[in-house]
Backbone as JSON Lines, residues from 0, in Angstrom:
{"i":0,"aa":"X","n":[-1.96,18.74,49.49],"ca":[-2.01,18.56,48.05],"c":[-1.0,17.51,47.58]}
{"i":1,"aa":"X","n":[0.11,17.27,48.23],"ca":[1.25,16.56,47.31],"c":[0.63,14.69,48.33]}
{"i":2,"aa":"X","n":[0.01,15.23,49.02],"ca":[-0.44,13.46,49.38],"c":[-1.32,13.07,48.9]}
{"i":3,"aa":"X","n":[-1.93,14.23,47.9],"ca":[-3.31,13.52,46.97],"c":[-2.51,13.3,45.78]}
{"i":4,"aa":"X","n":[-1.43,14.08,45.17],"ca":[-0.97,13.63,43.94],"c":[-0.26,12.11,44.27]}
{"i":5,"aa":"X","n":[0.25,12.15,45.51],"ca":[1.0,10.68,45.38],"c":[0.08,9.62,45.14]}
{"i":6,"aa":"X","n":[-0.93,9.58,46.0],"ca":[-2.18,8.81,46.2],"c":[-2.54,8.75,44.65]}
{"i":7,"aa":"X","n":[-3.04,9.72,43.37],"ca":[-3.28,9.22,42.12],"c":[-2.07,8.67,41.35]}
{"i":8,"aa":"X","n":[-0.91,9.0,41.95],"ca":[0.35,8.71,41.0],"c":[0.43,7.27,41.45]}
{"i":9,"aa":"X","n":[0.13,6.92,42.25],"ca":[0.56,5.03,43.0],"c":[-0.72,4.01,42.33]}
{"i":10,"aa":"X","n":[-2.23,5.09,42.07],"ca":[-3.13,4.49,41.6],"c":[-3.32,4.55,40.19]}
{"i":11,"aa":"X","n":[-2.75,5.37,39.26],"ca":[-2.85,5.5,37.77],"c":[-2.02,4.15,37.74]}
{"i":12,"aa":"X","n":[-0.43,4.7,38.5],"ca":[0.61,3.61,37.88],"c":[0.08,2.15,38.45]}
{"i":13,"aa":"X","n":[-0.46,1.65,38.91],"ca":[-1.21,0.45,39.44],"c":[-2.16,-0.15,38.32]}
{"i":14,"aa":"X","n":[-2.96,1.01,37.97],"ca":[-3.72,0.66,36.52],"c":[-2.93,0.68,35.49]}
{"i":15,"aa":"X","n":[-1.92,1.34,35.34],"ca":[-1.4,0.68,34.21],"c":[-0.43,-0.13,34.34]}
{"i":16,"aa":"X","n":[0.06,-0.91,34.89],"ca":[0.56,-1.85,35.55],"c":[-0.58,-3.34,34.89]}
{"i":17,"aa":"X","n":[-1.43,-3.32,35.57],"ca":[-2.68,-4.18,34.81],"c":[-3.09,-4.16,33.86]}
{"i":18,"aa":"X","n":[-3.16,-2.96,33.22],"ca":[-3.12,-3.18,31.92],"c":[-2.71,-3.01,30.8]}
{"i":19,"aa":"X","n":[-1.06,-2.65,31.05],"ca":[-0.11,-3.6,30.4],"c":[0.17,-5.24,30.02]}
{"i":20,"aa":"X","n":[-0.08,-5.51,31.43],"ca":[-0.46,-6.76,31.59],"c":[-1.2,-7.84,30.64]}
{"i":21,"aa":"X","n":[-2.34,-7.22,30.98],"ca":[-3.64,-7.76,29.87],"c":[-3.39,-7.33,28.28]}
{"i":22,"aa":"X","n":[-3.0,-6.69,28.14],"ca":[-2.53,-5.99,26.35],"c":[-1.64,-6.97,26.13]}
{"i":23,"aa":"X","n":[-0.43,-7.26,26.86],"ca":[0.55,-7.99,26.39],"c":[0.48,-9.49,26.52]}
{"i":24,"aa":"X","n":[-0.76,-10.19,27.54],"ca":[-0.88,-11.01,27.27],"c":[-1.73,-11.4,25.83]}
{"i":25,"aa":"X","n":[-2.91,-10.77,25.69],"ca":[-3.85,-10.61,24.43],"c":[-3.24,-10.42,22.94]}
{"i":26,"aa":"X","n":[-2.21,-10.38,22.92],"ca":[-1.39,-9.67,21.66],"c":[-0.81,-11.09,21.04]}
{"i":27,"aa":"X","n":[-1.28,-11.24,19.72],"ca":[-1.2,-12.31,19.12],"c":[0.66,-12.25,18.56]}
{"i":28,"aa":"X","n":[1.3,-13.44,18.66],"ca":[2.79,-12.92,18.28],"c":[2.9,-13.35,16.86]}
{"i":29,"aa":"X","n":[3.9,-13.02,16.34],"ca":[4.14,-12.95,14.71],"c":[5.71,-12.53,14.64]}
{"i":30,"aa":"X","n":[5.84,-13.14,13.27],"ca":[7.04,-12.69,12.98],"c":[7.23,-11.83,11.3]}
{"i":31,"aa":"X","n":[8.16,-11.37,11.48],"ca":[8.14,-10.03,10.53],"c":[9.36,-10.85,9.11]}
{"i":32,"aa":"X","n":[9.04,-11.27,7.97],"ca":[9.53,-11.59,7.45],"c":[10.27,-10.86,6.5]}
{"i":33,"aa":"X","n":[11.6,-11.1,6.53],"ca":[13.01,-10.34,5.21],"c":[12.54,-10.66,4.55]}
{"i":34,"aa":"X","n":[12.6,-9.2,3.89],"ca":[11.98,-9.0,2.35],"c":[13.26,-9.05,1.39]}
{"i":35,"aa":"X","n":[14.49,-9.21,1.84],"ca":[15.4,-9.46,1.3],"c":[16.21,-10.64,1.16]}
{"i":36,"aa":"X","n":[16.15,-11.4,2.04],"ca":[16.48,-13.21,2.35],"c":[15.53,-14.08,1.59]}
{"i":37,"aa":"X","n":[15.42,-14.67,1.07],"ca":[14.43,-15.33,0.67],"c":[14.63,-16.6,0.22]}
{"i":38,"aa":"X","n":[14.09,-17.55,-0.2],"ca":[14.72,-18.84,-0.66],"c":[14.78,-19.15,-2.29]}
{"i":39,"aa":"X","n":[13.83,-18.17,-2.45],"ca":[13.84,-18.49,-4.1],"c":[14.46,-17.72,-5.03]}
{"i":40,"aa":"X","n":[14.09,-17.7,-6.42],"ca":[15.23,-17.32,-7.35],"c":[15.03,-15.78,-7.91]}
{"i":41,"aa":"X","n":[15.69,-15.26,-8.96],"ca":[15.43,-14.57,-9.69],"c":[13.43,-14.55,-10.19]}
{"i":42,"aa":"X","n":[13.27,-15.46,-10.45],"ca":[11.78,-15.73,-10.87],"c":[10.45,-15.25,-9.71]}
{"i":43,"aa":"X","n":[11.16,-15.48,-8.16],"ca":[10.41,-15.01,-7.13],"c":[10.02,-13.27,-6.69]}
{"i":44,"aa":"X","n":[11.8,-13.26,-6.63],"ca":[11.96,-11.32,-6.91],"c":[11.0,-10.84,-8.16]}
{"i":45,"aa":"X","n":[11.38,-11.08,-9.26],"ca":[10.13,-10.31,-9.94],"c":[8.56,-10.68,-9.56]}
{"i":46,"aa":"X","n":[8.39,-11.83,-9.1],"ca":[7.09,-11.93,-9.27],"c":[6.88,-10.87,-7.84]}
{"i":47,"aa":"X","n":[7.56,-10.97,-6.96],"ca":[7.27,-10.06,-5.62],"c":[6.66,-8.21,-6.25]}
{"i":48,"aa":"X","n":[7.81,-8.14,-7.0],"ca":[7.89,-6.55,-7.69],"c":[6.68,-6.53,-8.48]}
{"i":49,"aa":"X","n":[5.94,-7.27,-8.91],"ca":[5.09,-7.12,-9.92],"c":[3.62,-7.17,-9.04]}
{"i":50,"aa":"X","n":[3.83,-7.86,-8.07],"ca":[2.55,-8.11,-7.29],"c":[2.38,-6.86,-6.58]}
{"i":51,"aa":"X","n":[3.32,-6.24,-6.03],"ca":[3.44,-4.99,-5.35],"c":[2.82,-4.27,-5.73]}
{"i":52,"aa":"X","n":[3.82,-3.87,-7.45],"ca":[3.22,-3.02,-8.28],"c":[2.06,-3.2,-8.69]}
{"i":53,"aa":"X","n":[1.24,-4.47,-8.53],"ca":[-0.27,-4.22,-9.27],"c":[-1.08,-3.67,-8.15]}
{"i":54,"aa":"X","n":[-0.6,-4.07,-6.78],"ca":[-1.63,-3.7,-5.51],"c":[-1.59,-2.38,-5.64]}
{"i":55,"aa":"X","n":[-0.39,-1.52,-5.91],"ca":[-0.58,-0.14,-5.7],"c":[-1.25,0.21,-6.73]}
{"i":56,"aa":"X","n":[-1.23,-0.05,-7.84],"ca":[-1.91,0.35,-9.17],"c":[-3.42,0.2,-8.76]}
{"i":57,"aa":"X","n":[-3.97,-0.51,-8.35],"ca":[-5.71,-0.89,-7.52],"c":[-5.35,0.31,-6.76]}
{"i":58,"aa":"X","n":[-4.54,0.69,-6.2],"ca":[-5.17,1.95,-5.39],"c":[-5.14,3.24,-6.07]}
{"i":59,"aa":"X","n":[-3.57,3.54,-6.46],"ca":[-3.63,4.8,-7.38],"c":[-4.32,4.93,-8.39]}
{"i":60,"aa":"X","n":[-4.63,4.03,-9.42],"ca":[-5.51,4.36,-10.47],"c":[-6.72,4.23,-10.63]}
{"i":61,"aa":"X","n":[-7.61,4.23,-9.92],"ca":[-9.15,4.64,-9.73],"c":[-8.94,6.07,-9.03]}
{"i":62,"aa":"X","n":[-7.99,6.45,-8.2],"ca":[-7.48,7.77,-7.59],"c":[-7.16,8.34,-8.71]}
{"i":63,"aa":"X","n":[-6.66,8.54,-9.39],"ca":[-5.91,9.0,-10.77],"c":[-7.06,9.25,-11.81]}
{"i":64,"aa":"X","n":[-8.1,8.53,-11.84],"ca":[-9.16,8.84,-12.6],"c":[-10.0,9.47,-12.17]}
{"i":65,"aa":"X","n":[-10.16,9.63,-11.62],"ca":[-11.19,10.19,-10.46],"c":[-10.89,11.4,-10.37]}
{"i":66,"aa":"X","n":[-9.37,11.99,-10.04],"ca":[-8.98,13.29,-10.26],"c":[-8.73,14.0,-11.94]}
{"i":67,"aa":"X","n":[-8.77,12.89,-12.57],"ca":[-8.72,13.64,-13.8],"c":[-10.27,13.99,-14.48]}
{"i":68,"aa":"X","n":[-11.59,13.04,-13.86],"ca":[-12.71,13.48,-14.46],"c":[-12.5,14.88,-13.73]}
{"i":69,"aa":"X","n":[-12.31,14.76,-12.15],"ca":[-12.15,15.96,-11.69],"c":[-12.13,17.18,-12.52]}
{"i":70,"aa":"X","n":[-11.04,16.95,-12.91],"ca":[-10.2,18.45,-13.73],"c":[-10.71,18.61,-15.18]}
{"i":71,"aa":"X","n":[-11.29,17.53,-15.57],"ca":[-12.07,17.78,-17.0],"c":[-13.63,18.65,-16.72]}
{"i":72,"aa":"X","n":[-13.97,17.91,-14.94],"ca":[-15.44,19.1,-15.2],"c":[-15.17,20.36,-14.17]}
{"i":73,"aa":"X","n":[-14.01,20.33,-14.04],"ca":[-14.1,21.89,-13.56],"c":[-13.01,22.67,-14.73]}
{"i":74,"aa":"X","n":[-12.47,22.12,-15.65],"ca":[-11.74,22.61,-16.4],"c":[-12.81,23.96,-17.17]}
{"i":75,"aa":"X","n":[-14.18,24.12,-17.35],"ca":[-14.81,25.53,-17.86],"c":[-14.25,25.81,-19.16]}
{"i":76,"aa":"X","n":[-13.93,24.61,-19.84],"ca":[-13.91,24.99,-21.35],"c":[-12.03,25.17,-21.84]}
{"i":77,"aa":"X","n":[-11.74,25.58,-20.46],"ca":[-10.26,26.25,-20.33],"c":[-9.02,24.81,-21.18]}
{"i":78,"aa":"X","n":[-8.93,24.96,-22.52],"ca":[-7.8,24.23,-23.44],"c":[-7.18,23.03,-22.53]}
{"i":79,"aa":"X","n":[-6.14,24.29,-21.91],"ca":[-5.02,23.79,-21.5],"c":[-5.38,22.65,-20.15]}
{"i":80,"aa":"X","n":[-6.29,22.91,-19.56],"ca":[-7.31,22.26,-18.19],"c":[-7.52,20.96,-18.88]}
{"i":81,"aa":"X","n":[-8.68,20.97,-19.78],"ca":[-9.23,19.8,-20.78],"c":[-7.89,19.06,-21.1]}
{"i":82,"aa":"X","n":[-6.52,19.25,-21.94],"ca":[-5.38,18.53,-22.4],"c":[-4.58,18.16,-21.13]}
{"i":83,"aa":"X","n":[-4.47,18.87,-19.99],"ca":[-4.31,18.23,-18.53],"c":[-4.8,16.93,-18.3]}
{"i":84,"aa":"X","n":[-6.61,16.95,-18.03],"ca":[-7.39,16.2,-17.56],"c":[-7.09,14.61,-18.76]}
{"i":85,"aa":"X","n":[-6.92,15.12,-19.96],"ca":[-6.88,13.6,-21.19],"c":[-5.46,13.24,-20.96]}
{"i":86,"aa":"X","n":[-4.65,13.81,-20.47],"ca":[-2.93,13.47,-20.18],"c":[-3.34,12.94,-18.73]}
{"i":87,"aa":"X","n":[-3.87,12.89,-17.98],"ca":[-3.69,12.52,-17.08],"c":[-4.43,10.8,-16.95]}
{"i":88,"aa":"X","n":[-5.21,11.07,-18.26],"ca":[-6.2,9.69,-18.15],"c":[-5.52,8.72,-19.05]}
{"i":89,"aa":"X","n":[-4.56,9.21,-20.19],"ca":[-3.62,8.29,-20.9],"c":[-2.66,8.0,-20.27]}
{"i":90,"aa":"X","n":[-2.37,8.76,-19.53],"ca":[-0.98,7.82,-18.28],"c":[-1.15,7.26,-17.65]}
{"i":91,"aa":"X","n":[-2.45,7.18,-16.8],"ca":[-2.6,6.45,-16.28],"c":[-3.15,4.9,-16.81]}
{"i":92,"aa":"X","n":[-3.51,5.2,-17.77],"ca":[-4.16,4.0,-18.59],"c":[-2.84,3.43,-19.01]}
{"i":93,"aa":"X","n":[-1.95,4.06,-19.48],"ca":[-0.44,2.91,-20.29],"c":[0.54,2.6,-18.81]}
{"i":94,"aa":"X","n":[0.37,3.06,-17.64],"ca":[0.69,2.27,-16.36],"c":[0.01,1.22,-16.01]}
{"i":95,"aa":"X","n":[-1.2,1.29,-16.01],"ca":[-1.89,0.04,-15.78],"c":[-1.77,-0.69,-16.84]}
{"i":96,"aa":"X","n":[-1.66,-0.73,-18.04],"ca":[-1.54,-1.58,-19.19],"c":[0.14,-2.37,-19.32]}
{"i":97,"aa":"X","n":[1.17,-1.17,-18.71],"ca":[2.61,-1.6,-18.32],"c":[2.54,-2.91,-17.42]}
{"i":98,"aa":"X","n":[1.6,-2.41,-15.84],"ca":[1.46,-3.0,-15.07],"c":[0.89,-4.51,-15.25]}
{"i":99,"aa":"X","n":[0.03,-4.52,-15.75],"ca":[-0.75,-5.9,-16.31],"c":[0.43,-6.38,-17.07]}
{"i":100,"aa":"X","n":[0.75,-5.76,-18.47],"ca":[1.39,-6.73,-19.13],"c":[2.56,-7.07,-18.61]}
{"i":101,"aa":"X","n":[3.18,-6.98,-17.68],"ca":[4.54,-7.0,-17.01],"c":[4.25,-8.32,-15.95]}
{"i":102,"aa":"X","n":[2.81,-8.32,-15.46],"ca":[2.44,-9.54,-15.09],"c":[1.94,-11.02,-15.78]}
{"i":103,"aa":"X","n":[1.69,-10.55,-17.21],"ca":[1.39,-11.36,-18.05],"c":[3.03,-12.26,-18.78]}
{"i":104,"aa":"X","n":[3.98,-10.98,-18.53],"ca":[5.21,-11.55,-18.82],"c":[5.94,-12.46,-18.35]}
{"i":105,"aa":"X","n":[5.42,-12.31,-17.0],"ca":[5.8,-13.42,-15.62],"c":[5.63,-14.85,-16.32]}
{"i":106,"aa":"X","n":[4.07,-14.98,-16.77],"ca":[3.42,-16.56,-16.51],"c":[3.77,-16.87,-17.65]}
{"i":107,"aa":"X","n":[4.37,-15.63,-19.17],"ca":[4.39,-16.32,-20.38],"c":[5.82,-16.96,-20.17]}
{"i":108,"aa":"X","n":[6.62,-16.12,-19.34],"ca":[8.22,-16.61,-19.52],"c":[8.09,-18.21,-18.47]}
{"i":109,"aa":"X","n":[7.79,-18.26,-17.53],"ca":[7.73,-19.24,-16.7],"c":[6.9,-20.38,-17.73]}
{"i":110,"aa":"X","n":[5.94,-20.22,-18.28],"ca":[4.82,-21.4,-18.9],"c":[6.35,-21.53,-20.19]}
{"i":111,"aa":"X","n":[7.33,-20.6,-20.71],"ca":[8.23,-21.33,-21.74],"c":[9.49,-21.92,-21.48]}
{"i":112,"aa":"X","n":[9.89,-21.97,-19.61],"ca":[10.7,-22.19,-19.22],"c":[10.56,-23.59,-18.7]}
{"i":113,"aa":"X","n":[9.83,-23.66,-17.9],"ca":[9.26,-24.89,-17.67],"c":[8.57,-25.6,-18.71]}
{"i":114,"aa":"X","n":[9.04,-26.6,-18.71],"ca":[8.66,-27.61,-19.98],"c":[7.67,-28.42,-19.93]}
C-alpha cells in the first residue's frame, strides 16, 4: 500500500508541477495602481470619490427599489409596512439625486475655474 501512495504522490505532484507551469506562463501581468499616490490635484480626488459613488449607486439603487416595491406589496394594507416601503423609496431617490448633483458640481466648478 505505501508504494502505491508514493507512486500517486510523485504523479499528482508531477501534474502539478506542469501545470503550474502553464497557468503561470498564460497569466497576463498587470500592475495594481495606488489609489493614494497620484499625480493630480484636489480636483482629481473628488472626481475619483464621485465616480465611485455613482458606480455604487447603479448598483444599490435599482436594489433599493426593488426591495421597497417589495415591502409595499407584501405590506397587506399594514400602515406602518406601506410608510416603510415610501421611506425607503424617498431615500433612495434624494441619494441618487445627492449623487448626480455632486457630479454635476464637479463640471460646474471646473467649467468656472478654467477660463
Amino acid at each position: 500500500m505505501d508504494y502505491f501512495l508514493q507512486k500517486m504522490t510523485i504523479f499528482f505532484s508531477g501534474i502539478n508541477a506542469v501545470f503550474v507551469q502553464t497557468v503561470n506562463a498564460a497569466l497576463p501581468s498587470f500592475g495594481i495602481r495606488n489609489p493614494i499616490r497620484f499625480d493630480g490635484g484636489l480636483e482629481e480626488i473628488f472626481v475619483l470619490i464621485i465616480n465611485f459613488l455613482t458606480n455604487i449607486m447603479f448598483i444599490i439603487a435599482p436594489v433599493m427599489y426593488l426591495w421597497a416595491g417589495f415591502q409595499y406589496l407584501t405590506s397587506a394594507g399594514d400602515d406602518k409596512k406601506i410608510k416603510s416601503a415610501k421611506n425607503t423609496i424617498i431615500w433612495t431617490t434624494i441619494g441618487v439625486a445627492i449623487i448626480l448633483i455632486g457630479e454635476g458640481i464637479i463640471y460646474i466648478i471646473r467649467s468656472l475655474l478654467i477660463l
